[in-house]
C-alpha positions in Angstrom: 28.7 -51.9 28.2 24.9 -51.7 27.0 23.6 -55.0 26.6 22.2 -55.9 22.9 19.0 -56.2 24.6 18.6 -52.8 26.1 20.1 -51.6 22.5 17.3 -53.4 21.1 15.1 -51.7 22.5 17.0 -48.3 22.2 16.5 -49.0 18.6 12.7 -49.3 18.4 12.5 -46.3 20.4 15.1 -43.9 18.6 12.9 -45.4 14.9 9.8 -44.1 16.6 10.9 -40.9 18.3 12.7 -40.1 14.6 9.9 -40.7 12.5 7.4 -38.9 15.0 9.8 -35.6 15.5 9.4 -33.4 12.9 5.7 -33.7 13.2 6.0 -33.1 17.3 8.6 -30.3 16.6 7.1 -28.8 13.9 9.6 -29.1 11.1 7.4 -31.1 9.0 7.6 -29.3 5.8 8.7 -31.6 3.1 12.2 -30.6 2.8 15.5 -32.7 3.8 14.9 -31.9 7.7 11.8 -33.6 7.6 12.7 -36.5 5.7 16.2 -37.5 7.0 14.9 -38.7 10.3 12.4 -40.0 9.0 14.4 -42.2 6.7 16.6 -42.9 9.4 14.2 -43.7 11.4 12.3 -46.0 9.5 15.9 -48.0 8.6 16.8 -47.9 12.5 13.1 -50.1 12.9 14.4 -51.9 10.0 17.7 -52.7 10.6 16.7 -53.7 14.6 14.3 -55.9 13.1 16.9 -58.5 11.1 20.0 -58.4 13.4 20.7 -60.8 15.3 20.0 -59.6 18.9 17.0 -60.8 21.3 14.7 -58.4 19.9 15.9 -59.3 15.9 12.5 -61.1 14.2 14.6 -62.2 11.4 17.9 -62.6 12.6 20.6 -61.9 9.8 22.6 -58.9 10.7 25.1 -59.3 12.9 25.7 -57.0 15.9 28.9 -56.1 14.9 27.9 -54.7 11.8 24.4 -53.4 12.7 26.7 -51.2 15.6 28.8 -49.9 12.5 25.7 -49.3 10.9 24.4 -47.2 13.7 27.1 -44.9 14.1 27.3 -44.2 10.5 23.6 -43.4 10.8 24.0 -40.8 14.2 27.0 -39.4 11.6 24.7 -38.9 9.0 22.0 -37.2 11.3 24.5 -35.5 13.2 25.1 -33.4 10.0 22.4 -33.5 8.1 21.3 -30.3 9.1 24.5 -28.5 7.0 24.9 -31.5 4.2 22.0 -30.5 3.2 21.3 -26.7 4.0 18.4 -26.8 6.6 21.0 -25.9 9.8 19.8 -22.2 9.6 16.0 -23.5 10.4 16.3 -26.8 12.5 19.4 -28.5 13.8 19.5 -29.3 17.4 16.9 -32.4 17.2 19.1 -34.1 14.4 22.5 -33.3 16.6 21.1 -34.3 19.6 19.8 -37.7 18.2 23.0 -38.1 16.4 25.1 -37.8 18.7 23.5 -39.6 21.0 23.0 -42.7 19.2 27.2 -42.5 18.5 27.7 -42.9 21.9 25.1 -45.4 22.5 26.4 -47.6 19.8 30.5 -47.1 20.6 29.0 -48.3 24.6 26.9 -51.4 23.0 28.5 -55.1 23.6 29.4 -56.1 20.2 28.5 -59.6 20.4 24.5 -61.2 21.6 24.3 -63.9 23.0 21.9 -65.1 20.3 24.4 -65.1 18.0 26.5 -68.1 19.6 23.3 -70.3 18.9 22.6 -69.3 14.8 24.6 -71.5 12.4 25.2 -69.7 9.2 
């Protein structure tokens, strides 16, 4: 198993590298390819930010559900590129990241051990 920690982490870096890659890969021309990782990328920072793991600021989300999240987002980028027409041009990136970040999230421990010591 991944420890939330290290999928803490994961997290900030998959938000950066998604929001960065169509610029460094040069698909950054205002259609759904650019924008999907970008919006998943900026959730991803997001979402990271209020579960409650080690590396959570505000922590509300628990892991459970932020892991559910996740895969439903690497689902969403994993297809992206045919749900919404841009496979022909660019679709390796968002199927590489996608699928990736499935598997990292079904391999993630589904409980921190900050959450034994929040009171809700």
């Amino acid at each position: 198993m991944i420890p939330t920690r290290v999928h803490g982490v994961i997290d900030y870096l998959v938000g950066i590298v998604l929001i960065l890659a169509p610029y460094i890969l040069g698909f950054a021309d205002g259609t759904a390819a650019q924008w999907v990782p970008i919006v998943i990328g900026v959730a991803t920072l997001g979402l990271g930010m209020v579960t409650r793991h080690e590396l959570g600021l505000v922590k509300i989300v628990p892991m459970t559900v932020h892991i559910i999240i996740d895969v439903a987002s690497g689902l969403l980028l994993l297809t992206s590129p045919w749900l919404f027409g841009f496979g022909d041009r660019v679709w390796w990136p968002h199927v590489l990241v996608g699928l990736s970040y499935i598997v990292i999230s079904l391999l993630t421990a589904r409980h921190s051990p900050v959450e034994s010591t929040i009171r809700v």
